[in-house]
C-alpha positions in Angstrom: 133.6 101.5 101.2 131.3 104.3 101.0 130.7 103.0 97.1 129.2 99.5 98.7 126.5 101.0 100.7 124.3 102.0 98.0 124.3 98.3 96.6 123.6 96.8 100.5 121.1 98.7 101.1 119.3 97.6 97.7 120.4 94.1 99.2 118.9 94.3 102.3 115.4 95.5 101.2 115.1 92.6 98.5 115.7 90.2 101.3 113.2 91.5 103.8 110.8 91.7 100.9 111.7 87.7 100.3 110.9 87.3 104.1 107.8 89.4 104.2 106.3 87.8 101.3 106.8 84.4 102.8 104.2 85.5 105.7 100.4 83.9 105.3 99.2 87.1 106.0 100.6 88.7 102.9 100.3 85.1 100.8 96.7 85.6 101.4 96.5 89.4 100.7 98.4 88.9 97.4 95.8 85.6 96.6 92.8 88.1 97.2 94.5 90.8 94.9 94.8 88.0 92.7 91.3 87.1 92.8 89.9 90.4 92.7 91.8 91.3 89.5 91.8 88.1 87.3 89.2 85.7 89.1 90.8 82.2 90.0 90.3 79.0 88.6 87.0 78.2 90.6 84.2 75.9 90.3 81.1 76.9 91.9 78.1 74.8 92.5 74.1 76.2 92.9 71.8 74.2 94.8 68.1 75.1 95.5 67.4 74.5 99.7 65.2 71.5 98.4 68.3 69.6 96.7 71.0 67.9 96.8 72.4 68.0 93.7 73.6 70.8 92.0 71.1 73.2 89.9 73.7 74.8 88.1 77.6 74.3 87.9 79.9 77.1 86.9 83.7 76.6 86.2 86.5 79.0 84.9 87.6 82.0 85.9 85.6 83.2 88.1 85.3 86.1 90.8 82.9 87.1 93.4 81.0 89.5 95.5 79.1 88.2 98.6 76.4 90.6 99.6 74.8 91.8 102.7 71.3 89.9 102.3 73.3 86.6 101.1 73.0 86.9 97.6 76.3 86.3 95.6 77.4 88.1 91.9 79.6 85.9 90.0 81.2 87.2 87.0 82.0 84.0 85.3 84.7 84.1 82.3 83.1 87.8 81.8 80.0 87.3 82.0 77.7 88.5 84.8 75.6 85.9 87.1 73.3 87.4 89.9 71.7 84.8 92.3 70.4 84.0 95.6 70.9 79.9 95.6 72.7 78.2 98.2 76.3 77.9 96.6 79.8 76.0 97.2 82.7 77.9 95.6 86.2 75.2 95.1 89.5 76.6 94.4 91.5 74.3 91.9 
């Protein structure tokens, strides 16, 4: 008996890790890891405040970095884009 323990304890943890992952909380701290690390597959749309269509369109993978005055950094497939446009970011 005493030889089982080892193995249910092991057990035990892998399925409260299988429950704990399931949580939005943790789905969305893994998606911003994810993000943060890799980019996502985002497309991201630059409009002046006098337009309604889009100045410049940016898709790939892409991450971000919001700023205190409202100006976004994109690094888009490794490359570096500083701006202060308007912007809509979509997740595919």
């Amino acid at each position: 008996m005493r030889k089982l323990y080892p193995f249910l304890i092991i057990f035990l943890i892998i399925i409260i890790l299988i429950l704990v992952s399931n949580f939005p909380i943790i789905k969305h701290k893994i998606r911003g890891l994810e993000a943060d690390i890799i980019g996502l597959n985002r497309i991201v749309y630059l409009y002046t405040p006098f337009s309604t269509k889009p100045v410049k369109v940016y898709k790939g993978d892409i991450r971000f970095e919001r700023r205190p005055d409202g100006s976004i950094s994109l690094i888009v497939n490794g490359k570096k884009v500083d701006t202060n446009l308007y912007y809509v970011i979509e997740e595919k």
